[in-house]
N, C-alpha and C positions, 0 to 999 in steps of 0.2 A: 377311651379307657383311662390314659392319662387324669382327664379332664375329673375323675371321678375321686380321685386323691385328696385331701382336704388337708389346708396347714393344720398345725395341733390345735386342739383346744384343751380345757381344761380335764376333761375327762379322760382325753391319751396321756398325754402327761401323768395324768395320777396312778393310770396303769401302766403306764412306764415305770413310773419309780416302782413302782410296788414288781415288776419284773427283773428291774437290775437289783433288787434286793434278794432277790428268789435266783438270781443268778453266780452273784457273788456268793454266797452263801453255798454254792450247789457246787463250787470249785472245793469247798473246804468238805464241804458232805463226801465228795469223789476221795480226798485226801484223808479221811477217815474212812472210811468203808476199804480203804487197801490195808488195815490191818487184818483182814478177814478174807475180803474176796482179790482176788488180782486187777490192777487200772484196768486195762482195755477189755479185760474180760467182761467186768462190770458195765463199762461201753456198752456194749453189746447185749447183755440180758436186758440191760435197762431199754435199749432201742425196743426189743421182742415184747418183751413186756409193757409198753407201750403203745405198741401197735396193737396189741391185744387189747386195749381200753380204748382206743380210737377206734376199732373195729367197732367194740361194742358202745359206742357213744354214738357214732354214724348210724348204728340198724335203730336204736332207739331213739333218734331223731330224723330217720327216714333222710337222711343225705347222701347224695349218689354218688359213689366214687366209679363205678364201672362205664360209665359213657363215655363213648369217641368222639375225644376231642380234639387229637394231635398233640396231647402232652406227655405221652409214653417214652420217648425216648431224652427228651426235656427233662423229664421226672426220673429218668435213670441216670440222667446224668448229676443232678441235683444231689440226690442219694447218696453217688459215689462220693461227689463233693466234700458231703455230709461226714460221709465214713473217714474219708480222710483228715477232717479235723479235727476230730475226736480221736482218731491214733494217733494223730503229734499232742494234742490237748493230756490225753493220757498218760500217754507215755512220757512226758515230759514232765507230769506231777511225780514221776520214782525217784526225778535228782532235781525238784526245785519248790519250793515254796509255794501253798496256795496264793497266798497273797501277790508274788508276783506272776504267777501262772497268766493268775486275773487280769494284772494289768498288761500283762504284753498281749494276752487274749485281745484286749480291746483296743488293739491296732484297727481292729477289722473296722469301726465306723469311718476311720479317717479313709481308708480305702474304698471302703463303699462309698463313700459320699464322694470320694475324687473321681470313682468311675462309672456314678451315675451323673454327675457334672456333665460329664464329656457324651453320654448317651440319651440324653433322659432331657428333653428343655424344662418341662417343671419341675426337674430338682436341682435346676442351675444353684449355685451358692451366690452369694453378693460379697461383695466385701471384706465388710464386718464380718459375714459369718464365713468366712476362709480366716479369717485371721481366730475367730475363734479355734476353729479348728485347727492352725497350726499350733498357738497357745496348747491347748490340749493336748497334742502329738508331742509338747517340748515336753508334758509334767510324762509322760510315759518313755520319754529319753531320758529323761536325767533319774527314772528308777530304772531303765537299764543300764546306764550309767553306775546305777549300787551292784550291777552285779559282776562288774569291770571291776568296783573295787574290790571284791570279793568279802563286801560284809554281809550277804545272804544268797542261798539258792545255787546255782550253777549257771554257767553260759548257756551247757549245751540245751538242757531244761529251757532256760531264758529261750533261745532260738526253737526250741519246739513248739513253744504258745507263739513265736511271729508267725511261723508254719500253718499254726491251727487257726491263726485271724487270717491269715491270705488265704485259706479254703474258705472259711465263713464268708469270708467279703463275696468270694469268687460267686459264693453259692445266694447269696442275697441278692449280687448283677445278673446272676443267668435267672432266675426267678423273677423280676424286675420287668427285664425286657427278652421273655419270649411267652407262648401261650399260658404259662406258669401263673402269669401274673393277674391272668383271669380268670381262674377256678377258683374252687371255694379252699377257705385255710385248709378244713381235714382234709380236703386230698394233697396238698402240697406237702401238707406234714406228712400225710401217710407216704408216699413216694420217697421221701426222706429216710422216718423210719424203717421200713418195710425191708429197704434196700441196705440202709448202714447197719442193720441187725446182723444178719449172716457175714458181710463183710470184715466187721470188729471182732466176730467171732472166729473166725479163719485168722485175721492179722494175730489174733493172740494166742491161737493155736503155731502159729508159724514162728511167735516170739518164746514160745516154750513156756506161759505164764503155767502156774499149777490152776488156776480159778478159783475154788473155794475152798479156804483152808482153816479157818476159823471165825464160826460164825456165832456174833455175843448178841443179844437182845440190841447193843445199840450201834451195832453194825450192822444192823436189820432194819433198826428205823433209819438208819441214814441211806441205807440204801432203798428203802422204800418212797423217800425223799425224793432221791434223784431219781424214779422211776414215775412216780402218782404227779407230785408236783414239777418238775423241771422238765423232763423229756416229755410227760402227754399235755398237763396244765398252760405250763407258759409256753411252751414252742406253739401251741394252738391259737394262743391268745398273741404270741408274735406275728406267725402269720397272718392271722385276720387284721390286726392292727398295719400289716402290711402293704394289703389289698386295699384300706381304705385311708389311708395318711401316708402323706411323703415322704418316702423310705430314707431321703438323707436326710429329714431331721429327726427321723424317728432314729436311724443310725447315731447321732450326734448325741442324743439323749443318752445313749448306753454309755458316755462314759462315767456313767455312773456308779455303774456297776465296780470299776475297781476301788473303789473308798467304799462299797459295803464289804467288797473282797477282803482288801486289806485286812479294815474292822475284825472281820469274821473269824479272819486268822489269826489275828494278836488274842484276840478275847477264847476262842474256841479249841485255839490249836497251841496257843503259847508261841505263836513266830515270832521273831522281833519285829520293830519298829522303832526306821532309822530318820536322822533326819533330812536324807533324802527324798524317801516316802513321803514324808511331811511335806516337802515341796514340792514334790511332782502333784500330789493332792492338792494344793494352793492352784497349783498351774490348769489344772485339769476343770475346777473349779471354774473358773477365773473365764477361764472356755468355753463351758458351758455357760456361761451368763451371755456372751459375745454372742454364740448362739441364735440364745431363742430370746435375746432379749426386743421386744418390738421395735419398727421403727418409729 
């Protein structure tokens, strides 16, 4: 199964970036769409709605989600995993900045990748590429470090996106290494979905959110956004990249995603841009070269 895994080539990579762009951007879509609809509410429709386009993609390409496989209870767990990164992810956008949301989000590769090290012998790291990645983990410290100084965001926000990367991570190793790891992407996503829909919608019933309270043409296409393209498009095309490329580098690649975060935020949302950011973005950089750079 392992054995089936393939280092990148030029093709993941390309769909890599072009996902950490569709993801970055999908944190600033989330932070616009709460003028209208409420965070985890939004969660939540977007999961449901979702599933509903994965349903209907599955019957029109005749793909089986119903056979027994022994991933039922894998797959519930995955889900809840799911749910609960998207309620810290969420909730943690009402007191902090997209752009740092983003970056503390992408704790999750350096975690995934330290605990498929230790599980996983083909996705041991070497070296060079642990120092990459510690490089990397320093440019996402020294922008939590901006929120110490208190020139952007909140702590408690900051600390909600580590919360929502140690689900994500959690939920990339339990899919890795149990039956999860051998079924096709739509069922793993739909287990995901299926599950984190209802879930986000009870937490936000439980947080007292109102859900939809004003709704403009472009709070409709932003949430249409994180519904069409981020929760059904790329989570699909994540997992399938999953199942066939080595989860810690495909992990290491996403840190890419908080410098289109950032971007997305200063240009879209008017956040600032300190020059802290500036150098956690050198650092992160610098990491990702360490990386994937050949031997």
């Amino acid at each position: 199964m392992d054995a089936q895994r393939k280092p990148l080539d030029a093709g993941a990579v390309s769909v890599m970036v072009l996902l950490c762009l569709i993801w970055g951007v999908g944190h600033v879509a989330a932070k616009f769409t709460a003028q209208g609809i409420s965070l985890v509410f939004q969660s939540g429709i977007r999961s449901v709605v979702a599933t509903g386009l994965l349903l209907a993609w599955v019957h029109f390409h005749r793909i089986a989600l119903w056979e027994r496989d022994r991933t039922f209870w894998p797959g519930i767990f995955a889900g809840l995993l799911f749910a609960a990164e998207f309620i810290f992810i969420f909730a943690g956008l009402a007191m902090t900045d997209a752009a740092c949301m983003v970056v503390f989000v992408y704790l999750a590769p350096c975690m995934t990748a330290f605990g498929l090290h230790f599980l996983i012998p083909q996705e041991r790291l070497n070296a060079r590429q642990w120092a990459g990645v510690v490089l990397a983990f320093a440019g996402v410290a020294v922008a939590f470090g901006d929120g110490f100084a208190g020139s952007r965001g909140t702590l408690l926000g900051d600390f909600f996106g580590l919360l929502g990367a140690l689900f994500w991570a959690a939920t990339t190793v339990l899919i890795r290494t149990t039956r999860l790891a051998s079924v096709s992407a739509p069922k793993t996503l739909f287990y995901q979905l299926a599950v984190s829909g209802p879930v986000l919608l009870a937490a936000s019933a439980l947080m007292g959110e109102p859900g939809v309270t004003q709704l403009s043409p472009l709070v409709a296409a932003a949430f249409v956004y994180q519904c069409v393209v981020v929760a059904f498009a790329s989570f699909l095309t994540w997992f399938w990249l999953l199942r066939h490329y080595l989860a810690a580098r495909l992990a290491v690649l996403t840190f890419l995603t908080p410098l289109f975060g950032v971007i997305a935020g200063v240009v879209l949302l008017g956040e600032p841009l300190t020059a802290f950011f500036a150098v956690a973005a050198a650092l992160v950089g610098a990491g990702i070269y360490l990386v994937n750079l050949k031997s």
